[in-house]
Backbone bond lengths (Angstrom), bond angles and torsions (degrees), N, CA, C in turn:
res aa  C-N    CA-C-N  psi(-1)  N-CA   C-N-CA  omega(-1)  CA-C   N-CA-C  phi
1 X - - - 1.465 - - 1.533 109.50 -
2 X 1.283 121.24 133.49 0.948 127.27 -176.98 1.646 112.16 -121.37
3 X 1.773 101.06 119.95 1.376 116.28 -170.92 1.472 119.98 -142.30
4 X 1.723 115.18 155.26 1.302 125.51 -169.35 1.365 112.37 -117.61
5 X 1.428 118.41 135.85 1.064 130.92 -175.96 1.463 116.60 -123.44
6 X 1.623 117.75 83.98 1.479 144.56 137.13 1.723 100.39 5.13
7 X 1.056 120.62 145.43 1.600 126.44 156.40 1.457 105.03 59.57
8 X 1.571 135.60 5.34 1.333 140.10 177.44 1.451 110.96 -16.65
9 X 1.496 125.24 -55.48 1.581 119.74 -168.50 1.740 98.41 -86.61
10 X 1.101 147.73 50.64 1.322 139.71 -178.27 1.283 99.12 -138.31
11 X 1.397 103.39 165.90 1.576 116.08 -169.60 1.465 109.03 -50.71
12 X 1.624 124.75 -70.77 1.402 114.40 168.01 1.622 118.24 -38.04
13 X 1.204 98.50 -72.54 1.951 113.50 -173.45 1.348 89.14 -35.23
14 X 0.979 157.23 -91.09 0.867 154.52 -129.59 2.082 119.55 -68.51
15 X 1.022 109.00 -40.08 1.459 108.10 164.94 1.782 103.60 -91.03
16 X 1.127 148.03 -18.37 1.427 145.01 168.16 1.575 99.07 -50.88
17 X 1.467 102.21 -62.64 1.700 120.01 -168.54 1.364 106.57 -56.84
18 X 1.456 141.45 -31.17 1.530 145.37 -160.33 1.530 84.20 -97.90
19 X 1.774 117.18 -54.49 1.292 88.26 -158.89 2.160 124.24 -72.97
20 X 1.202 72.61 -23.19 1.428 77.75 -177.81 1.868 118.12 -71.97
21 X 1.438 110.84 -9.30 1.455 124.35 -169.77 1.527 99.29 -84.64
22 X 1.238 106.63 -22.05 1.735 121.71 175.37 1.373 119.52 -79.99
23 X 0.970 116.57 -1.72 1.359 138.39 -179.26 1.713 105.34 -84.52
24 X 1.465 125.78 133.23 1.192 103.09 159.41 1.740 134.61 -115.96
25 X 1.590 90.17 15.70 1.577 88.06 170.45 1.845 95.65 -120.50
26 X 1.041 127.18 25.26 1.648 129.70 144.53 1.261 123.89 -95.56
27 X 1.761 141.59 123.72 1.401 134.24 -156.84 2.023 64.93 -121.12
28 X 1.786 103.25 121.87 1.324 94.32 -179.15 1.489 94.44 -126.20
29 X 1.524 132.15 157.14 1.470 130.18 -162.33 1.429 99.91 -144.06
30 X 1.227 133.40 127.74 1.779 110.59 -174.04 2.092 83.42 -126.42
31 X 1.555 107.35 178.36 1.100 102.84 -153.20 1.841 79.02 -148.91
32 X 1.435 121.50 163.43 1.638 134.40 176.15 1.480 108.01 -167.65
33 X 1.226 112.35 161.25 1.274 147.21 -178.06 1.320 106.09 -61.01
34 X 1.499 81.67 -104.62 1.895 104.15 -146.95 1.951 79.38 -87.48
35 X 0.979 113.68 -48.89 1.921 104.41 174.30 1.604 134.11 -78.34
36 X 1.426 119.48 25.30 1.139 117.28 -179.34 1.367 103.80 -71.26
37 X 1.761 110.58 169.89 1.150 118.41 170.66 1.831 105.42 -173.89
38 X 1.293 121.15 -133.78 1.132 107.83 -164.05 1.472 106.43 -95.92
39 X 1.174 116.38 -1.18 1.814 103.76 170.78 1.802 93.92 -122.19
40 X 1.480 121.70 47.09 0.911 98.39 161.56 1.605 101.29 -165.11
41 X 1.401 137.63 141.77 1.345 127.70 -159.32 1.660 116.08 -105.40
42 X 1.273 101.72 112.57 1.730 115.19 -170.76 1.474 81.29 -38.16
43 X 1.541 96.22 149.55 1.159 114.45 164.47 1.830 121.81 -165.69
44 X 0.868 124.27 90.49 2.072 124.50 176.98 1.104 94.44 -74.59
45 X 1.797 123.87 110.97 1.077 145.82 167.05 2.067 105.08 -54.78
46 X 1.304 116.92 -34.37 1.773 126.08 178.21 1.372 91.23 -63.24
47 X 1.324 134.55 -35.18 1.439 123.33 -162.44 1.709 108.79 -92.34
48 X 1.608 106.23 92.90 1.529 113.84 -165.60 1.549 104.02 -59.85
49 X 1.469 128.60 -26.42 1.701 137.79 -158.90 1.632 82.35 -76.97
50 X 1.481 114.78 -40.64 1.893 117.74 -142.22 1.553 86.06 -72.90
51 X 2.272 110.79 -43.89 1.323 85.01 -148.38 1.858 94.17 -72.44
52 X 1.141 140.80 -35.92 0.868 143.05 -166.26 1.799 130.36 -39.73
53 X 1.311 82.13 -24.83 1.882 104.09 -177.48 1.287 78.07 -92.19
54 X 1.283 154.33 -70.19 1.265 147.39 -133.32 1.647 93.44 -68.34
55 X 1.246 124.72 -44.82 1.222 120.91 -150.72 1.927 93.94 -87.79
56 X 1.124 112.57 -27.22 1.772 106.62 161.30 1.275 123.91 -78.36
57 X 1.364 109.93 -10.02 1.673 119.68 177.50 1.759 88.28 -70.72
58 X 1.434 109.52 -81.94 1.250 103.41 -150.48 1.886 103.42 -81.43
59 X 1.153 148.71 -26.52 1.116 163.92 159.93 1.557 102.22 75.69
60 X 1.490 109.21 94.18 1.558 121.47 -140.83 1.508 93.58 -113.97
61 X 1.350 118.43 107.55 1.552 107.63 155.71 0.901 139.12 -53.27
62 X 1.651 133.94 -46.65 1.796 121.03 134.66 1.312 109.10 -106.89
63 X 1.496 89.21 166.50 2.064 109.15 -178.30 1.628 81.88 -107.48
64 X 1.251 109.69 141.08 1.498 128.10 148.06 1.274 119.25 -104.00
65 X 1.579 120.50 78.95 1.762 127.80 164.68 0.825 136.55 -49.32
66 X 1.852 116.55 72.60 1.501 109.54 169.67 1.144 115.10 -76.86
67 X 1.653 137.72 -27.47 1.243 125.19 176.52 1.201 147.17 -44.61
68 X 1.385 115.22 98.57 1.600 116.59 -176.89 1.141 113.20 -150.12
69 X 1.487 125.86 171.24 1.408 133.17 164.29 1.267 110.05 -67.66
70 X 1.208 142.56 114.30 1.379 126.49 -147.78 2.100 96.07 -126.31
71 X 1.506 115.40 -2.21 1.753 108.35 -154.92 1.806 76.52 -103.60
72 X 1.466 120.60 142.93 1.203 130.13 158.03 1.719 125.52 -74.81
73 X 1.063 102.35 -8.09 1.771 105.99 174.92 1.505 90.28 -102.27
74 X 1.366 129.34 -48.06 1.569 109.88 -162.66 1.723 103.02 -82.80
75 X 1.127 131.45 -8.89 1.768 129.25 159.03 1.189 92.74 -78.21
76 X 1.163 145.02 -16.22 1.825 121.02 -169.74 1.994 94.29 -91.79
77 X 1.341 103.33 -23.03 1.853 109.35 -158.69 1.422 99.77 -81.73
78 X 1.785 109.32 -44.89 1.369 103.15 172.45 1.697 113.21 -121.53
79 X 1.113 117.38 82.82 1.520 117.90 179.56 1.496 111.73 -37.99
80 X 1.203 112.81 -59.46 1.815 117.53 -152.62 1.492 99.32 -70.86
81 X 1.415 126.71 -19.28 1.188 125.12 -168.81 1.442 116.52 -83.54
82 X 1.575 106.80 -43.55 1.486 119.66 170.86 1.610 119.12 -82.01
83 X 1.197 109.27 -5.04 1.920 113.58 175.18 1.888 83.96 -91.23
84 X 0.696 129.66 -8.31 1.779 123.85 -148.87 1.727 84.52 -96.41
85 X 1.760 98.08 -45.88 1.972 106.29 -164.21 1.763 89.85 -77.21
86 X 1.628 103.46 -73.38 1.198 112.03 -174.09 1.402 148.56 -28.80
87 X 1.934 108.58 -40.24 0.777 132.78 173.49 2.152 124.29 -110.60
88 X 1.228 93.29 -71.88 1.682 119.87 165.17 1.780 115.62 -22.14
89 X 1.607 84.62 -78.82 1.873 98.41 162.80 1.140 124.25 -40.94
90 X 1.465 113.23 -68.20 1.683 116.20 143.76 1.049 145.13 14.34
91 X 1.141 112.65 -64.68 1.327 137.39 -154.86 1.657 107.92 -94.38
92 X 1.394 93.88 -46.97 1.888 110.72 -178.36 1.518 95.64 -82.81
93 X 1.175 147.73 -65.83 1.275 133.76 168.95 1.526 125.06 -22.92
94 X 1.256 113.45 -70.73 1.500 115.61 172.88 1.585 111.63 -52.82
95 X 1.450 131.30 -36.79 1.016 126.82 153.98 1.337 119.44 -19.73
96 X 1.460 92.55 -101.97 1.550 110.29 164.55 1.160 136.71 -9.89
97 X 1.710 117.60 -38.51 1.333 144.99 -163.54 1.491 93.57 -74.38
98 X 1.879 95.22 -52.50 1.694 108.05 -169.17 1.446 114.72 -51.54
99 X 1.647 107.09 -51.79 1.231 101.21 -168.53 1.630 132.21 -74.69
100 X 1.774 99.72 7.74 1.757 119.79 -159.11 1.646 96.76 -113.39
101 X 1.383 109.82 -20.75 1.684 120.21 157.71 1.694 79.33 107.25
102 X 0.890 136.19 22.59 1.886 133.26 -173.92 1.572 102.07 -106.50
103 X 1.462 112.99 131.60 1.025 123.52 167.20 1.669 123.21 -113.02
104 X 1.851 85.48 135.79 1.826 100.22 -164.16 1.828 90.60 -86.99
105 X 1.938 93.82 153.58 1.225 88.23 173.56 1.555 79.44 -134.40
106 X 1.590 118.27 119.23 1.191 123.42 -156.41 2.175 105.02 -107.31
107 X 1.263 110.69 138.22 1.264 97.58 -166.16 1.297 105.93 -93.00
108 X 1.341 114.90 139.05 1.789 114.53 -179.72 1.694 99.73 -112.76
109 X 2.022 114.54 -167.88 0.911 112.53 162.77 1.499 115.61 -132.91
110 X 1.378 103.30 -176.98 1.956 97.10 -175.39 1.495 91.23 -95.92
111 X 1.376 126.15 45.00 1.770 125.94 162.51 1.172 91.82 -103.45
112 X 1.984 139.66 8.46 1.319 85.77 -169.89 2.117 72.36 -102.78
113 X 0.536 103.81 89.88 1.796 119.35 177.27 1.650 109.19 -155.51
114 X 1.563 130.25 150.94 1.201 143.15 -156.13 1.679 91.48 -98.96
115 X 1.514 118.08 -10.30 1.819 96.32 -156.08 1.291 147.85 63.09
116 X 1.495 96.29 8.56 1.795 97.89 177.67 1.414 100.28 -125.63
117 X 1.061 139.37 23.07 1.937 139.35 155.71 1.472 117.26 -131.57
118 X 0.972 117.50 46.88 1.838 115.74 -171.52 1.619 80.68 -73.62
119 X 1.551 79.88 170.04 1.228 156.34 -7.74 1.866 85.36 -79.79
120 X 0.919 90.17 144.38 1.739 120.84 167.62 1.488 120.68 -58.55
121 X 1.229 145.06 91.76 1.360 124.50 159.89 1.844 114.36 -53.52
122 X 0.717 122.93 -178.97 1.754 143.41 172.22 1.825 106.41 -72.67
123 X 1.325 103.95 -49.50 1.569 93.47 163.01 1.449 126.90 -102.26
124 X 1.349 117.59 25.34 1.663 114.56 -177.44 1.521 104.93 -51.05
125 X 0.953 112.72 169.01 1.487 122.01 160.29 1.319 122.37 -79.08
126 X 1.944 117.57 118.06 1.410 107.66 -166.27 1.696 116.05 -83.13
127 X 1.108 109.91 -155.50 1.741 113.47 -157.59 1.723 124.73 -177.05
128 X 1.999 97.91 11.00 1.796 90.60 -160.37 1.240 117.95 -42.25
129 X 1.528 106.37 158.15 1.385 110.88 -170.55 1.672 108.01 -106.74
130 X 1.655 105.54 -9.80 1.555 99.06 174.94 1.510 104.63 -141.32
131 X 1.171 110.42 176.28 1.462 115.25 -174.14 1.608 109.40 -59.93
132 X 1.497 118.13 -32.38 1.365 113.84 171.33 1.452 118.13 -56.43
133 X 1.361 118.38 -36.38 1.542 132.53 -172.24 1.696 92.61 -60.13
134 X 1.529 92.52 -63.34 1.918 116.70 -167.96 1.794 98.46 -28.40
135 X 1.879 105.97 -58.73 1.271 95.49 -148.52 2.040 101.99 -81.09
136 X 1.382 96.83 -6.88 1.672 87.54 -170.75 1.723 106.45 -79.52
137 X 1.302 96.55 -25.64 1.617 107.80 173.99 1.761 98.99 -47.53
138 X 1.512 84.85 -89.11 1.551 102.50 172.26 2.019 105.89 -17.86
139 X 1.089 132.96 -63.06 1.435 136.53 -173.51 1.198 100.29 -42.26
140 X 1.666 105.72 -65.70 1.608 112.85 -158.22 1.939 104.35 -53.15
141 X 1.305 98.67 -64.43 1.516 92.67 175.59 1.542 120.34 -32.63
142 X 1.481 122.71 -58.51 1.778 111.34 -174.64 1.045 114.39 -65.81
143 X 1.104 111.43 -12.53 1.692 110.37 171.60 1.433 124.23 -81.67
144 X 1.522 98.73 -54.58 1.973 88.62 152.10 1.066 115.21 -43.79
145 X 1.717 151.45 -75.73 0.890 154.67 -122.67 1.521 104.38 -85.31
146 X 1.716 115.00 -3.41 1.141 92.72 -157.16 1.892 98.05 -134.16
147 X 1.216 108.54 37.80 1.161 115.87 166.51 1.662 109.56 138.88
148 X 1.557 116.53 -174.02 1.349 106.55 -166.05 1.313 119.13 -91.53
149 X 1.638 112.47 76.70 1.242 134.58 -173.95 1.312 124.83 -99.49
150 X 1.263 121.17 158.88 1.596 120.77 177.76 1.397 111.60 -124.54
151 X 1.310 128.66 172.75 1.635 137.21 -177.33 1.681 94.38 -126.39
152 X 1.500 117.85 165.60 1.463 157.67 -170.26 1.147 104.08 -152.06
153 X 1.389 117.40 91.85 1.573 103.71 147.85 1.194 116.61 -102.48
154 X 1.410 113.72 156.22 1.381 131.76 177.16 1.407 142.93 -146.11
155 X 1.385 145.29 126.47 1.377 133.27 -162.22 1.507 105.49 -48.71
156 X 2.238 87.20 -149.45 1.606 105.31 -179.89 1.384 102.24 -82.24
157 X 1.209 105.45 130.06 1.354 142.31 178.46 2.012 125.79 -64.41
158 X 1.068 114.57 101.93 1.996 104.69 -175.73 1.799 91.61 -126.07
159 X 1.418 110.18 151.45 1.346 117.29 134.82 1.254 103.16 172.91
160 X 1.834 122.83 -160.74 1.052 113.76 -167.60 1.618 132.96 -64.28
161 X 1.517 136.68 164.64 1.370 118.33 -133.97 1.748 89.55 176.83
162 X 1.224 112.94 141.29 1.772 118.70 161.17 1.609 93.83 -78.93
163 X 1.438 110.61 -37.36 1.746 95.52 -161.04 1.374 96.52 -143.47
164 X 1.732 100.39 135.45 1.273 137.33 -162.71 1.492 94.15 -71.77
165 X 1.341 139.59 -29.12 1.339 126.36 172.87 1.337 123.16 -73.00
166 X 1.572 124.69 0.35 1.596 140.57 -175.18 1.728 95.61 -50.97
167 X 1.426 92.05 -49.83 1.767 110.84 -165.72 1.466 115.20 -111.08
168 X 0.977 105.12 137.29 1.893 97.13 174.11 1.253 121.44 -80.64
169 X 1.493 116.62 -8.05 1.304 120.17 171.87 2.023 113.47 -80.49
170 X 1.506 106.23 -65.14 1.476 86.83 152.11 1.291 138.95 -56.11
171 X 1.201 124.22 -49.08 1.503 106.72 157.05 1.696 118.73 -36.07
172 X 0.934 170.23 -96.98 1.124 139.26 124.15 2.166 109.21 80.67
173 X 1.373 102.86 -61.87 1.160 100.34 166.35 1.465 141.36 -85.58
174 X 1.671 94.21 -1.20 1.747 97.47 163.03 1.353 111.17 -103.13
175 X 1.056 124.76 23.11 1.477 144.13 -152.40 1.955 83.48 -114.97
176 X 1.271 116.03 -66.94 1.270 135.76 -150.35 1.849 93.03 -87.37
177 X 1.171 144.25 -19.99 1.217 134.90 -126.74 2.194 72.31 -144.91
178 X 1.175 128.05 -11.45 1.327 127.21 178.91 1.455 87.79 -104.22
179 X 1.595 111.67 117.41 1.368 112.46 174.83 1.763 108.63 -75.90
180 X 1.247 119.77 1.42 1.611 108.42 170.24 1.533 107.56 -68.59
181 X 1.827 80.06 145.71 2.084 96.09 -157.58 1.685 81.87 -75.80
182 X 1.791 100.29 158.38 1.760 114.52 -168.88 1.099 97.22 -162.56
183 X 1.365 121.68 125.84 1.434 137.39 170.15 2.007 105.29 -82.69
184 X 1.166 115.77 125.07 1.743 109.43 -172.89 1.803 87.36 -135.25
185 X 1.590 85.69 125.12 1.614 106.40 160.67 1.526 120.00 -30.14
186 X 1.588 110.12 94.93 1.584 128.68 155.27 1.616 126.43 -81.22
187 X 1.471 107.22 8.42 1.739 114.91 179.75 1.504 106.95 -76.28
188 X 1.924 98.73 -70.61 1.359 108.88 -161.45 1.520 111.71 -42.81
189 X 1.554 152.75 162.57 0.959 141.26 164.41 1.837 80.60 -117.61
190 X 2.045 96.02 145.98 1.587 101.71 -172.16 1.512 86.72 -139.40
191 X 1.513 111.67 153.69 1.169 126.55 155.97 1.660 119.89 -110.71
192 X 1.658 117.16 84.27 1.559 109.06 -179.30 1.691 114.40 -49.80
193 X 1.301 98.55 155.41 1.601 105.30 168.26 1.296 94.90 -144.84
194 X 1.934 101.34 152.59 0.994 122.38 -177.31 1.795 107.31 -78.65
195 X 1.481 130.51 147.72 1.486 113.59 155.25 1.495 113.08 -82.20
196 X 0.815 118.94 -5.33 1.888 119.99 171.47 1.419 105.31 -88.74
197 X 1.389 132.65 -17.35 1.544 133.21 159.47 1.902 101.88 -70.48
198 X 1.220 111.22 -65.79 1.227 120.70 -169.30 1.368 95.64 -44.26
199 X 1.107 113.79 -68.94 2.186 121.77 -174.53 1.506 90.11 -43.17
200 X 1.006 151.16 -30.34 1.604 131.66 -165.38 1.581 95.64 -111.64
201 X 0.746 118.65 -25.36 2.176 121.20 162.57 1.620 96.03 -38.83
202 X 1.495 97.59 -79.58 1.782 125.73 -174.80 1.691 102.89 -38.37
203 X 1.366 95.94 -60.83 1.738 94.96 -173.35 1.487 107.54 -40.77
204 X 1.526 95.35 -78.55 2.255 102.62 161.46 1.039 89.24 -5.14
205 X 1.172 114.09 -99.46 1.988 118.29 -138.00 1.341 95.83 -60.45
206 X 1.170 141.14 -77.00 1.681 111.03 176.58 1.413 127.13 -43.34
207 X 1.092 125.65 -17.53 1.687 100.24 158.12 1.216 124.26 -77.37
208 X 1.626 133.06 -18.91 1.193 154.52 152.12 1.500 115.87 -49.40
209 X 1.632 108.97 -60.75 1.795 96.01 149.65 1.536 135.87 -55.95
210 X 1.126 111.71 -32.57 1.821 116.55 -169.67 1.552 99.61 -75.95
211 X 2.298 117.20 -26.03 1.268 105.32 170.37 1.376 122.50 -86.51
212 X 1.534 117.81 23.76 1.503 123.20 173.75 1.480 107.19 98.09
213 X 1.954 134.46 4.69 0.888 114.62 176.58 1.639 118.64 -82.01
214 X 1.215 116.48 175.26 1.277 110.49 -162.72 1.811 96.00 -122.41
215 X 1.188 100.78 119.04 1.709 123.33 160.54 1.468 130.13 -82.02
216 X 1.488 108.65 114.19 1.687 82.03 -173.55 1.608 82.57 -167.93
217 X 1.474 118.03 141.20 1.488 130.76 151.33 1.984 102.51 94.71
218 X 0.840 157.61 -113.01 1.728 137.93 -166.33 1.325 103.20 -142.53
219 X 1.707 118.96 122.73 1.392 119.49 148.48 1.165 131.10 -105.57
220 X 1.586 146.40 -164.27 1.193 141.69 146.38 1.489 122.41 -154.21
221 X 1.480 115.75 170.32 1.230 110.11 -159.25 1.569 89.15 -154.01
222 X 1.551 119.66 146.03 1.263 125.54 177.42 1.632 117.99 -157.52
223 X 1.074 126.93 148.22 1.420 116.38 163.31 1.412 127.40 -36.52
224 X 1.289 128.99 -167.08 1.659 100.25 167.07 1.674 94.93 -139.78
225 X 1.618 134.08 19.03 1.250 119.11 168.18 1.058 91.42 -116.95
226 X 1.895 86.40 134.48 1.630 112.60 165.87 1.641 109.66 -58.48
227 X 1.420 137.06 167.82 1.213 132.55 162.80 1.808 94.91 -176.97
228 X 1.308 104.63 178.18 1.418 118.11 -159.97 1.660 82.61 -134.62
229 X 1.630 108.51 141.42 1.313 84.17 156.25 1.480 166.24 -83.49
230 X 1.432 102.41 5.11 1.774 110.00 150.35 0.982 120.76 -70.57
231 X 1.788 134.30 -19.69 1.234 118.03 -174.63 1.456 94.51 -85.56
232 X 1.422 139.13 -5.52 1.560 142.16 169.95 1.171 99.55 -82.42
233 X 1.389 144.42 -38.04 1.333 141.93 -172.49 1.962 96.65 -69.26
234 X 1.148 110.17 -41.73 1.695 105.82 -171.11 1.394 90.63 -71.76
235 X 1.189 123.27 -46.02 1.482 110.89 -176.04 1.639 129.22 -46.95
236 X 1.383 94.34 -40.72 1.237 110.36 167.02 1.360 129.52 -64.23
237 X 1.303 112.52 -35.37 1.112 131.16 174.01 1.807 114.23 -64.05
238 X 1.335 118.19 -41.10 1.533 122.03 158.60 1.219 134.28 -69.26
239 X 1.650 122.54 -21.20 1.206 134.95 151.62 1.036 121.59 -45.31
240 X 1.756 116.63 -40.47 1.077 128.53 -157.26 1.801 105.93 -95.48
241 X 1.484 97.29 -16.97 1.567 93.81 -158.13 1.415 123.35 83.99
242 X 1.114 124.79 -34.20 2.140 127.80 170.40 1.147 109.83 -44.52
243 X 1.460 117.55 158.88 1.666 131.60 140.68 1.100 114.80 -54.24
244 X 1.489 116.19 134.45 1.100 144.20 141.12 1.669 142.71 -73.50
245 X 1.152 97.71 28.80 1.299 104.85 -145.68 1.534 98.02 -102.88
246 X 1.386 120.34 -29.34 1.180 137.05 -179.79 1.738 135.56 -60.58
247 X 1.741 92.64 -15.84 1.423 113.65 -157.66 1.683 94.56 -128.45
248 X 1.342 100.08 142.52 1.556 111.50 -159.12 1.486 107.19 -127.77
249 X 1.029 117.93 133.26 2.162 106.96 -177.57 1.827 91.71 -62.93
250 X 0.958 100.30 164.33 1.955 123.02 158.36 1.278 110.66 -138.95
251 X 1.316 127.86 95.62 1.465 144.21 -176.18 1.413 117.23 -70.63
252 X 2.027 96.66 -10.23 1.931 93.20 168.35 1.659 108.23 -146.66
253 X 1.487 100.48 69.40 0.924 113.34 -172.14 1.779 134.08 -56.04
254 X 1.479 127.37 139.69 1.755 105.79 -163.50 1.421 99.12 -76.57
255 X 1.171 135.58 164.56 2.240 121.87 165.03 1.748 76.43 -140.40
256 X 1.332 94.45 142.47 1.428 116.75 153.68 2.100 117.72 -46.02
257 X 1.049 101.33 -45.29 1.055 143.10 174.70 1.749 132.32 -102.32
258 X 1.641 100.77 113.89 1.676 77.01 179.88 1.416 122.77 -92.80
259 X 1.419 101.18 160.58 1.946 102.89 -152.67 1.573 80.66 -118.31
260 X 1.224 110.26 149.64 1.958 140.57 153.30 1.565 110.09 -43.89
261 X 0.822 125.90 98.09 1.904 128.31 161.65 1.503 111.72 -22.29
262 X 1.415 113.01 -79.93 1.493 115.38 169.33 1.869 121.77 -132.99
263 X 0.859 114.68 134.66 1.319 122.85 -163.79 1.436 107.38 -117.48
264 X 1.325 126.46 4.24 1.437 125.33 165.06 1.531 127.92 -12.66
265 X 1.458 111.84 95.58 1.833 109.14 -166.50 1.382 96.71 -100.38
266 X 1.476 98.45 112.82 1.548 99.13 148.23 1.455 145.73 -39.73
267 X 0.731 124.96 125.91 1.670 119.52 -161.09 1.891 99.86 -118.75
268 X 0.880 125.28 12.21 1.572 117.52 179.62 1.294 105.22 -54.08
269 X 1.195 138.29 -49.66 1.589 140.29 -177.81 1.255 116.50 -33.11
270 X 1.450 106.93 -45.47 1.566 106.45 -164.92 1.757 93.05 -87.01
271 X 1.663 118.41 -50.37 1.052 117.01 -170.53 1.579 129.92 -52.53
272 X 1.099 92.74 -20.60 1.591 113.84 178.02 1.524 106.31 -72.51
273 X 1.157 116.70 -33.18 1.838 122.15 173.86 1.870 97.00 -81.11
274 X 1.108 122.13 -1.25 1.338 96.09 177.12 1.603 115.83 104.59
275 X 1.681 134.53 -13.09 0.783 147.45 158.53 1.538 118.55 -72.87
276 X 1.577 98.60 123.71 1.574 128.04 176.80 1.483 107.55 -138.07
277 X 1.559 89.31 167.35 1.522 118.52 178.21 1.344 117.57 174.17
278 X 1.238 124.68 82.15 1.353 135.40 -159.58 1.894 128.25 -109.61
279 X 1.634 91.73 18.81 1.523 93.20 -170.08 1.267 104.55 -65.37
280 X 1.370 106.87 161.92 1.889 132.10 -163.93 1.825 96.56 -58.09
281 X 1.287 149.55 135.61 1.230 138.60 179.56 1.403 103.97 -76.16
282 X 1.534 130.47 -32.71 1.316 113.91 168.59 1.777 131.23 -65.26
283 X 1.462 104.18 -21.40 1.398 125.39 168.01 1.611 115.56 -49.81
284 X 1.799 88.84 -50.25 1.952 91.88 169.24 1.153 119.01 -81.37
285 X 1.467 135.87 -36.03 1.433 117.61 175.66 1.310 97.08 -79.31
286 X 0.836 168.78 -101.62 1.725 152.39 -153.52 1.886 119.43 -4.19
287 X 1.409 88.39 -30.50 1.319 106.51 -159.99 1.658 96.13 -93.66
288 X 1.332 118.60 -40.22 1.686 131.60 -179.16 1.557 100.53 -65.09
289 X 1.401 113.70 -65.87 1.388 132.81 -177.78 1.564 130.58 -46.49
290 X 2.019 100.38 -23.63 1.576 113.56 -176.19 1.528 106.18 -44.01
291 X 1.574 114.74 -71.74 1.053 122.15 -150.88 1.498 122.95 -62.06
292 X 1.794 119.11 -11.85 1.067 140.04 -172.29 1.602 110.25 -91.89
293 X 1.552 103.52 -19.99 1.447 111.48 -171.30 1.948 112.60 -91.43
């Protein structure tokens, strides 16, 4: 099977693209922006001519779309720029996909949900609460609409990384490791996920496609412990070995941005096909966090 991977140098893209390159009946190719280079093929998703050659260059039976504006304060700072990635790009890609017989499996998030009815089925009724939610909503739809495509949604996002600010969850450990005292949001309830869980989700479902099953219309996939993020900051903080002593919950926290309470995504869809991945969540950040420690 031959497949493309959108957003290649980014936190997801980047473990999707390794894991699937390990594969030896997947020929997998991922593609980036502002970080391409020689194992990876420049690509400006706005440039409809660029993506179009790209998609006859490599002639990809699915696209895996990690590319997006993915931070909720920097889509709220520049709207037109992230509806342009988020949505716009979107739209002409999956196109494209349609007319090359390739199917996109485009990644969404559980923001485009309000946070006050978790856990979420796959068809709840959505509700984003910020323009980031707005535009991934907005994505998922042109992409249904625009050929025989499927959606991924998925929580907050950790895994391996040169820099701990990629993620807000590793970041997290210079947070904990700066003895200045810090009050960190104890409201939101979050479910982290690993991207090296997610990359072996993805793998699943393409071997499930390559055995003739058929993908089509919204799934999701998530860690399965609830946590807040101070109780991730203490976590971190024991990984690490530091005091904790410095860092205080804030039960009404200010956000630039307003965030979802709990967003708990059901995942029966996928599980019901037989897809798992159940390692301990402290097992993976221990494992993200080694090399920094």
């Amino acid at each position: 099977m031959r497949v493309l991977v959108t957003g290649a140098s980014g936190l997801l893209g980047r473990s999707v693209l390794a894991r699937l390159q390990q594969q030896a009946d997947i020929q997998a190719t991922g593609t980036a922006f502002s970080r391409a280079g020689d194992q990876l093929i420049a690509l400006n998703l706005t440039d409809a001519d660029q993506v179009q050659r790209v998609l006859d260059q490599v002639r990809p039976e699915v696209v895996i779309h990690c590319a997006a504006e993915r931070w909720p304060d920097r889509c709220a700072q520049q709207p037109e720029s992230a509806w342009q990635l988020n949505v716009d790009s979107t739209r002409a890609l999956a196109e494209a996909c349609a007319t090359r017989g390739a199917q996109l499996a485009y990644i969404s998030t559980d923001y485009v949900f309000d946070g006050q009815n978790a856990p979420y089925r796959h068809d709840a009724p959505t509700n984003p609460l910020n323009f980031y939610g707005r535009s991934k909503l907005a994505g998922e739809q042109v992409v249904l609409e625009s050929g025989n495509h499927w959606v991924l949604r998925l929580p907050w996002l950790f895994g391996p990384t040169a820099n701990l600010q990629e993620s807000g969850i590793t970041a997290l450990l210079d947070i904990v490791a700066d003895k200045t005292p810090v009050k960190i949001d104890d409201w939101a309830i979050r479910f982290p996920t690993s991207v090296e869980e997610v990359a072996d989700v993805i793998h699943q479902c393409l071997a499930r496609i390559a055995a003739g099953s058929a993908f089509d219309g919204i799934y999701q996939w998530s860690g399965s412990k609830a946590t807040t993020r101070y109780q991730l900051a203490l976590m971190v903080a024991d990984i690490a070995g530091v005091s904790s002593d410095h860092i205080q919950p804030d039960s009404n926290p200010v956000m630039a941005e307003p965030r979802p309470y709990n967003c708990q995504l059901d995942t029966s869809r996928l599980r019901d096909q037989g897809i798992t991945a159940d390692e301990p969540l402290r097992t993976q950040l221990a494992r993200t966090l080694a090399p920094f420690l």
